[in-house]
GUMARGU-179679 format. One line per 8 residues: number of its first residue (from 0); for each residue x, y, z of N, C-alpha, C, O. Coordinates in Angstrom, 2 decimals. Layout:
<atoms>
NUM	X,Y,Z,X,Y,Z,X,Y,Z,X,Y,Z ~ ...
</atoms>
This chain:
<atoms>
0	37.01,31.63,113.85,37.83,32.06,112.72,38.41,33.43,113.02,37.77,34.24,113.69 ~ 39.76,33.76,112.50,40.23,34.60,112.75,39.97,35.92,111.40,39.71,35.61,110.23 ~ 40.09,37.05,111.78,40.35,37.72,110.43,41.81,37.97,109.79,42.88,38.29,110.31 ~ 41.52,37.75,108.73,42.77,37.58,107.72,43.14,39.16,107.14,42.27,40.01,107.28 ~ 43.88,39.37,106.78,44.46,40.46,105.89,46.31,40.09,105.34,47.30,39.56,105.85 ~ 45.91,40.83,103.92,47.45,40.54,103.45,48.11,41.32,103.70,47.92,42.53,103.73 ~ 49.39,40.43,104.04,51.03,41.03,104.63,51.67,42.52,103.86,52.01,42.28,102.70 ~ 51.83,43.60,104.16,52.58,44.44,103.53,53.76,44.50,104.21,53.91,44.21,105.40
8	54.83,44.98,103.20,56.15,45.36,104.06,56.38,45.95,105.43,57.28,45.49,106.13 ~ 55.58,47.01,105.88,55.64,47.43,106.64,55.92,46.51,108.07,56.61,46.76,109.06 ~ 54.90,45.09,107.66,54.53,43.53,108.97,56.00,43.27,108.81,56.42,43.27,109.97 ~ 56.82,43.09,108.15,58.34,42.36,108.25,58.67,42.37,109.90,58.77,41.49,110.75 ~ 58.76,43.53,109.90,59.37,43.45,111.52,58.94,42.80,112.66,59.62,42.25,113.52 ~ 57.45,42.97,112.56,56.44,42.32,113.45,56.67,40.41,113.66,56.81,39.60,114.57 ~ 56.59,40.43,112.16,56.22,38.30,111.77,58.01,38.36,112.02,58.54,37.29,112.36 ~ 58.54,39.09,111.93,60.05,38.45,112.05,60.28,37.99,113.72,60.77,37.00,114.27
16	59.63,39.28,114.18,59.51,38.63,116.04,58.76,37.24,116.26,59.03,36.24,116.91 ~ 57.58,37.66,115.32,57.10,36.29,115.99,57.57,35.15,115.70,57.57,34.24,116.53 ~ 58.17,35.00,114.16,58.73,33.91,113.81,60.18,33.20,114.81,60.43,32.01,115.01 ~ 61.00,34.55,115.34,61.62,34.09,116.11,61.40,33.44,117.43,61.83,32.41,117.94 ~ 60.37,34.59,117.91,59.80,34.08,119.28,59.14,32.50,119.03,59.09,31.70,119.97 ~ 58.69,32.19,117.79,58.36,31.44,117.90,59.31,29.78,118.11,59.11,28.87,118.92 ~ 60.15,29.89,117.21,61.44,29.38,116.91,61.94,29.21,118.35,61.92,28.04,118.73 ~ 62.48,30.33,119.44,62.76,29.93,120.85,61.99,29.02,121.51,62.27,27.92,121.97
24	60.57,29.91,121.49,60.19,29.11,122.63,59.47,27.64,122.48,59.40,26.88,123.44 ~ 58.99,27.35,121.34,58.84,26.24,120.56,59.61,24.44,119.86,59.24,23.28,119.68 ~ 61.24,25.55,119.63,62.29,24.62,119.21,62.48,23.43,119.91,62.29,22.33,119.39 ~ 62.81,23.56,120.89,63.36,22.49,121.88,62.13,21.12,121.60,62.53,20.03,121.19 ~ 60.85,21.33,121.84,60.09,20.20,121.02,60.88,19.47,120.35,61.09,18.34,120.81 ~ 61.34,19.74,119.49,62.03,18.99,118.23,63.40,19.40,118.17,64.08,18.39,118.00 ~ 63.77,19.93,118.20,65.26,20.25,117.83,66.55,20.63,119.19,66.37,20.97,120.36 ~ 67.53,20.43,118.58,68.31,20.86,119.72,68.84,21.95,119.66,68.80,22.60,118.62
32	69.79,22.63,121.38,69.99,24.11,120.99,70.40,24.99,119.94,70.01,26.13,119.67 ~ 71.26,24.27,119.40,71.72,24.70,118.29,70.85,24.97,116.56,70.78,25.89,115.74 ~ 70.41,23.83,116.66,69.16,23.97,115.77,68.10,25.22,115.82,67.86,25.83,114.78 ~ 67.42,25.61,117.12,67.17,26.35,117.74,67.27,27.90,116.93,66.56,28.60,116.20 ~ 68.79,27.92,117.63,69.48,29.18,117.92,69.95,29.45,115.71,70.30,30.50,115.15 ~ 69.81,28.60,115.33,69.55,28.58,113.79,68.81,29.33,113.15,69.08,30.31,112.45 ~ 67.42,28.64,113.54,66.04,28.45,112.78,65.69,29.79,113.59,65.11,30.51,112.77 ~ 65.79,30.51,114.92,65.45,31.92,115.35,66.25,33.07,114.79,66.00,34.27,114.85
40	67.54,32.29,114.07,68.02,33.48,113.97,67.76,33.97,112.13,68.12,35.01,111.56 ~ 67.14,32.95,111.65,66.16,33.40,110.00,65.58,34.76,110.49,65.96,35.83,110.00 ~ 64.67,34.69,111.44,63.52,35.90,111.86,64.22,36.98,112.42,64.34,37.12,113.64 ~ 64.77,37.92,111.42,65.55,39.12,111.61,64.33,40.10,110.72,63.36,39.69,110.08 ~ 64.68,41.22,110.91,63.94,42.10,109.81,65.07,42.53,108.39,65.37,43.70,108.14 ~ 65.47,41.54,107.74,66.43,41.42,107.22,66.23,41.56,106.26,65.05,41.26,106.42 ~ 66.30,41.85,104.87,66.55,41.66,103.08,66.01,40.53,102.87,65.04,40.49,102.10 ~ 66.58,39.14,103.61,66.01,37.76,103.49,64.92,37.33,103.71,64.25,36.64,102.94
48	64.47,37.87,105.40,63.29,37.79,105.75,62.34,38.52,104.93,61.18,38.10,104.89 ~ 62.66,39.50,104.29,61.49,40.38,103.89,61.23,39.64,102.61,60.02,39.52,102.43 ~ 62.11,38.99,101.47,61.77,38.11,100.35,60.78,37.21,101.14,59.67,36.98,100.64 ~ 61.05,36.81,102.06,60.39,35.00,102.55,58.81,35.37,102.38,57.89,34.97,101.67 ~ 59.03,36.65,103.73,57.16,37.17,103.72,56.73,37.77,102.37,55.64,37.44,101.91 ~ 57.48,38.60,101.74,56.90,39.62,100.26,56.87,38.77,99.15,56.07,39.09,98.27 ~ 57.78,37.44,98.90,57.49,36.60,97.75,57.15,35.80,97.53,57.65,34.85,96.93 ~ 56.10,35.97,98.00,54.64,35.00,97.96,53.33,36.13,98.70,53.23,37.23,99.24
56	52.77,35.36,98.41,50.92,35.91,98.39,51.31,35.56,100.05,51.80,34.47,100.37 ~ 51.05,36.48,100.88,51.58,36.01,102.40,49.97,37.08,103.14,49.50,38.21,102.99 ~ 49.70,36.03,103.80,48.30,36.63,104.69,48.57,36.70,105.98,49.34,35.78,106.26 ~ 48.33,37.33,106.88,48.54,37.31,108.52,46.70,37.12,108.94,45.70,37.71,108.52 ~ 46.88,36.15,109.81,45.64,35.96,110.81,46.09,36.68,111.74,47.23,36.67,112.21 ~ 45.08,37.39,112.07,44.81,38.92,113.45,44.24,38.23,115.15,43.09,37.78,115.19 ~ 44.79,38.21,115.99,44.22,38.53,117.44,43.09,39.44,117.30,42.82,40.07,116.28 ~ 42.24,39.49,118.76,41.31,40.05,119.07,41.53,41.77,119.21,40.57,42.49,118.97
64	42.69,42.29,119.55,43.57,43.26,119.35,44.35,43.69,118.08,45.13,44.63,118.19 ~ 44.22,43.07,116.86,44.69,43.37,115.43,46.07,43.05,115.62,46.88,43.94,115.35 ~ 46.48,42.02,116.01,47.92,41.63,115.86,48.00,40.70,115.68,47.04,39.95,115.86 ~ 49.37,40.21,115.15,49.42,38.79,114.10,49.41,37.75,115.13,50.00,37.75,116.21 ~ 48.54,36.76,114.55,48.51,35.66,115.16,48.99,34.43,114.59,49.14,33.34,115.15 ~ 49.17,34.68,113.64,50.13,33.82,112.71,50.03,34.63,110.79,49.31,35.53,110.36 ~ 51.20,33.70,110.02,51.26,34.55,108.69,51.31,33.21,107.84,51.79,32.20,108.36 ~ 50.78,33.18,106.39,51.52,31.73,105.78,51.20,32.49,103.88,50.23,32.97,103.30
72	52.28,32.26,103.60,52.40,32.44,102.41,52.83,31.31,101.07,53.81,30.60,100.91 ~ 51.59,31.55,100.24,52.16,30.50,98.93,52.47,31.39,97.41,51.68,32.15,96.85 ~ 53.61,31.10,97.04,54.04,31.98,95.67,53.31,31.41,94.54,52.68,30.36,94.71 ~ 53.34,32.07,93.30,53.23,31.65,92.09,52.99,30.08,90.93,52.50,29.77,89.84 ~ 53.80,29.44,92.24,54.10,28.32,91.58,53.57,26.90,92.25,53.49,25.73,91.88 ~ 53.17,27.81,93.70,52.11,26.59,94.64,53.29,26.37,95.74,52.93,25.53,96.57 ~ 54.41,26.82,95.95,55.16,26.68,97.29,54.59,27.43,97.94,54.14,28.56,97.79 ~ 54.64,26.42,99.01,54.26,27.19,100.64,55.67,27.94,101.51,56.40,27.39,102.33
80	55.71,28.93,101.15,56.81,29.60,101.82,56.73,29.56,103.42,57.70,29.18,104.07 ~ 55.70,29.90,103.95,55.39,29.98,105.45,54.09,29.52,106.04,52.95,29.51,105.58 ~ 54.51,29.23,106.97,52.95,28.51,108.16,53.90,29.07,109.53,54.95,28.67,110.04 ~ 53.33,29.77,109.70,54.03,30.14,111.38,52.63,30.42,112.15,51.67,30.85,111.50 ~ 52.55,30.21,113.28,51.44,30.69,114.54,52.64,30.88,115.70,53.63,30.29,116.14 ~ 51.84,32.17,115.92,52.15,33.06,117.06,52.18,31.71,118.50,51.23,31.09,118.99 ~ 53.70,31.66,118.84,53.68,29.76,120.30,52.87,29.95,120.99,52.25,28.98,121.41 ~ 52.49,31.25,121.40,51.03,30.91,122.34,49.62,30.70,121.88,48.65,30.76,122.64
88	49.55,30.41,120.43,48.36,30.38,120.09,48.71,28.90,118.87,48.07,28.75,117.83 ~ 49.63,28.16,119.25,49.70,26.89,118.19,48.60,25.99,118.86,48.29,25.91,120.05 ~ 48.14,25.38,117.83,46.83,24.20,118.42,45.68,24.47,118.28,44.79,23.64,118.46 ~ 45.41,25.89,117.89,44.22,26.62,117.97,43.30,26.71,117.22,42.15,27.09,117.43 ~ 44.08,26.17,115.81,43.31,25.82,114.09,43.68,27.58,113.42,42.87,28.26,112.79 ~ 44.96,27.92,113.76,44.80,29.36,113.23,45.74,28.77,111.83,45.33,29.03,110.70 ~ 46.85,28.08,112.02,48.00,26.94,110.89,47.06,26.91,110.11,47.05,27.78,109.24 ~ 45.71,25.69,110.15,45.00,25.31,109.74,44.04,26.00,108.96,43.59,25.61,107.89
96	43.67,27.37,109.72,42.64,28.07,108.79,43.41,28.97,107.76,42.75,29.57,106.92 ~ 45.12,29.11,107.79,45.94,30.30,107.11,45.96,29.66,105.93,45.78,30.27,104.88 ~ 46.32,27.52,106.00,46.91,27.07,105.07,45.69,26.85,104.00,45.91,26.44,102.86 ~ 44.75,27.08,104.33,43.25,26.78,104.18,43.23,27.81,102.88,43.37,27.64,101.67 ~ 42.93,29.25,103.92,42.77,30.17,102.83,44.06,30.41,101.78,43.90,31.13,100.79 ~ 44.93,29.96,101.96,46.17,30.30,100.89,46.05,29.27,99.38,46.36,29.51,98.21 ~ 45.33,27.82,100.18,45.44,27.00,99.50,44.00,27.18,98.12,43.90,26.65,97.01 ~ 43.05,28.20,98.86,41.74,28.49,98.42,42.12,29.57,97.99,41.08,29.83,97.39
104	43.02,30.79,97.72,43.45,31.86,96.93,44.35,31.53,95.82,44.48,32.23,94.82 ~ 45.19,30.05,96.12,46.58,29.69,95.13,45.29,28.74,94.05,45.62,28.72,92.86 ~ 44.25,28.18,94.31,43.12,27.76,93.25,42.82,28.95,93.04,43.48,29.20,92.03 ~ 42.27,29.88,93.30,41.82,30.72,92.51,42.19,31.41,91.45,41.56,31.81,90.47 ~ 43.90,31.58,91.93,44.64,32.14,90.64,45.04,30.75,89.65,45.63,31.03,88.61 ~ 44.82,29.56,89.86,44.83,28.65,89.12,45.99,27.47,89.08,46.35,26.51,88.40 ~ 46.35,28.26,90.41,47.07,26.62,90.71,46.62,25.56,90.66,45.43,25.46,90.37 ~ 47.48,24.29,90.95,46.83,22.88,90.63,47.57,22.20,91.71,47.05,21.58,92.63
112	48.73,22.36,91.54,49.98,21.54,92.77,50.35,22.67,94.09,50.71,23.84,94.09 ~ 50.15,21.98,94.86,51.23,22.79,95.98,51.84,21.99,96.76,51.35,20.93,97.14 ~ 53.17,22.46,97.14,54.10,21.95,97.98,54.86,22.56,99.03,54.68,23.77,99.17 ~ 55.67,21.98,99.79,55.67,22.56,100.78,57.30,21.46,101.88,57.29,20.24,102.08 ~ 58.42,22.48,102.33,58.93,22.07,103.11,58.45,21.90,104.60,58.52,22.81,105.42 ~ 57.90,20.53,104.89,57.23,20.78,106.11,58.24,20.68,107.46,59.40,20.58,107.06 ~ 58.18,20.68,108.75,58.72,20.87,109.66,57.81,19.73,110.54,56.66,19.53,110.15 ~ 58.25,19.08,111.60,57.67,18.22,113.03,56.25,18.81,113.24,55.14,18.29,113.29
120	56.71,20.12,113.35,55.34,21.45,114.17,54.28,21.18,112.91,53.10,20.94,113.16 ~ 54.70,21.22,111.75,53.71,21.63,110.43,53.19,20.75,109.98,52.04,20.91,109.56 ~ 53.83,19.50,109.88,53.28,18.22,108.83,52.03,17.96,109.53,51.12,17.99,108.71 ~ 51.57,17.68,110.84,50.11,17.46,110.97,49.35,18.48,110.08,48.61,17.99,109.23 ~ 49.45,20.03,110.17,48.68,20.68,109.49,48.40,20.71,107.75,47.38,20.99,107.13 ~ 49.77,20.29,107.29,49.78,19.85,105.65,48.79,18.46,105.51,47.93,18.17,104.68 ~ 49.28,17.78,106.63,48.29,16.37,106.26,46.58,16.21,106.39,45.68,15.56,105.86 ~ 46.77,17.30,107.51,45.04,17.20,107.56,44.33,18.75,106.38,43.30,19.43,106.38
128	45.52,18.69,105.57,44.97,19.76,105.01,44.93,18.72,103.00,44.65,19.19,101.89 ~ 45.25,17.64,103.31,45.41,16.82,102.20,46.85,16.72,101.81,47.06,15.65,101.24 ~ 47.93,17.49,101.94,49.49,17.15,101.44,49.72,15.84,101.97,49.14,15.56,103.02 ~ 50.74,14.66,101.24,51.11,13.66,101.65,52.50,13.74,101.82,52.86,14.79,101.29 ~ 53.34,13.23,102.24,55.17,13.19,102.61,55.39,12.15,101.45,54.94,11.06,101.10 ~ 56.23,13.00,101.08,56.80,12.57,99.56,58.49,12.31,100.03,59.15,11.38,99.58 ~ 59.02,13.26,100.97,60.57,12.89,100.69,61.04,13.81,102.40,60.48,14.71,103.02 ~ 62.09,13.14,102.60,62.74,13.24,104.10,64.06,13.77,103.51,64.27,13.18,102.45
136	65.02,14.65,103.80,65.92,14.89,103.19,66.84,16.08,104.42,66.19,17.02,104.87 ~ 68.44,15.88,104.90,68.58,16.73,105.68,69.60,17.93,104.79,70.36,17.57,103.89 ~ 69.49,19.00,105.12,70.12,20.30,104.66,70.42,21.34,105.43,69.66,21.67,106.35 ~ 71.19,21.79,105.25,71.61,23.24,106.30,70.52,24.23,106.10,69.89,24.54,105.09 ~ 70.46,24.66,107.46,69.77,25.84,107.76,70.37,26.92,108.51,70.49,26.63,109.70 ~ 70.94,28.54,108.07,71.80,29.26,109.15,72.74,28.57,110.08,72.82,28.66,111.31 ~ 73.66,27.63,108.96,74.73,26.56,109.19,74.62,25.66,109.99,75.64,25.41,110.64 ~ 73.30,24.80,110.26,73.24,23.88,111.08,72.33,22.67,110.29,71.32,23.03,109.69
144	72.70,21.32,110.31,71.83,20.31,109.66,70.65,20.12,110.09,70.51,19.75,111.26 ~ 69.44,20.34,109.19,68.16,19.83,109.45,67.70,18.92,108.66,68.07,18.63,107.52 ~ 66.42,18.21,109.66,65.80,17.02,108.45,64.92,17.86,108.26,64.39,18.64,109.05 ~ 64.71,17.69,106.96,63.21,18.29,106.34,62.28,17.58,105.91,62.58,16.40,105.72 ~ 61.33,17.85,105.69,60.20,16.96,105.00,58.99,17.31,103.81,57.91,17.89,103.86 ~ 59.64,16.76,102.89,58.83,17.34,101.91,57.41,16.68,101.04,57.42,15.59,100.46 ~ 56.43,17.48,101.12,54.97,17.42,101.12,54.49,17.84,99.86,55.08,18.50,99.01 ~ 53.40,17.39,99.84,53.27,17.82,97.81,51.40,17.37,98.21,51.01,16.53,99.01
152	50.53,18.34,97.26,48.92,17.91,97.34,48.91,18.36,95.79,47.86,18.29,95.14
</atoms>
């Protein structure tokens, strides 16, 4: 298990690298260049990015060195804003232990539903975390069409 701590503004810059880095070196799995060059270019230290991580309850799992190893955040209402792991550390159960504790902090404040736009990379981790695929649906992302997949527990 990793140690957890919650996201302050200050991490924007940090999870924005990784989210991109992750997005490069990851994409091609599933998507094509363009898609890609999309979905990396969200992870700016931007106004936007900083809503994605700050509006929601957003936790970062730490490396052995105190650096993010992944971040996942759920708001108010039981959306899962983020599941990202650091590409060299996907597979590792870090997805798994973030969506874990978010899903065990969003009960505590008294959620009941959560949902979640999942991605190729993510839906194993929503499913073995109990979410089922409710709806397939494609939409622009940083002007390029994606399929999405949407998950609900």
């Amino acid at each position: 298990m990793n140690p957890l701590r919650p996201a302050a503004p200050d991490d924007v810059p940090v999870l924005a690298s990784l989210y991109a880095e992750t997005a490069r070196a990851l994409g091609a799995w599933y998507y094509t260049k363009e898609q890609v060059a999309a979905w990396a270019s969200f992870g700016a230290a931007t106004p936007a990015f900083a809503a994605y991580v700050l509006g929601a309850e957003t936790w970062i799992a730490l490396d052995a060195r105190g650096g993010p190893l992944g971040f996942s955040g759920i708001d108010d209402g039981g959306e899962v804003h983020s599941l990202y792991v650091r590409h060299d550390a996907v597979r590792g159960g870090t997805g798994s232990q973030l969506l874990a504790w978010g899903l065990e902090r969003g009960a505590a404040r008294g959620i009941e539903r959560f949902a979640a736009w999942a991605t190729p990379f993510s839906l194993p981790v929503f499913e073995r975390a109990g979410f089922r695929l409710v709806r397939r649906a494609s939409a622009d992302f940083q002007g390029v069409m994606f399929d999405r997949l949407r998950v609900e527990r």
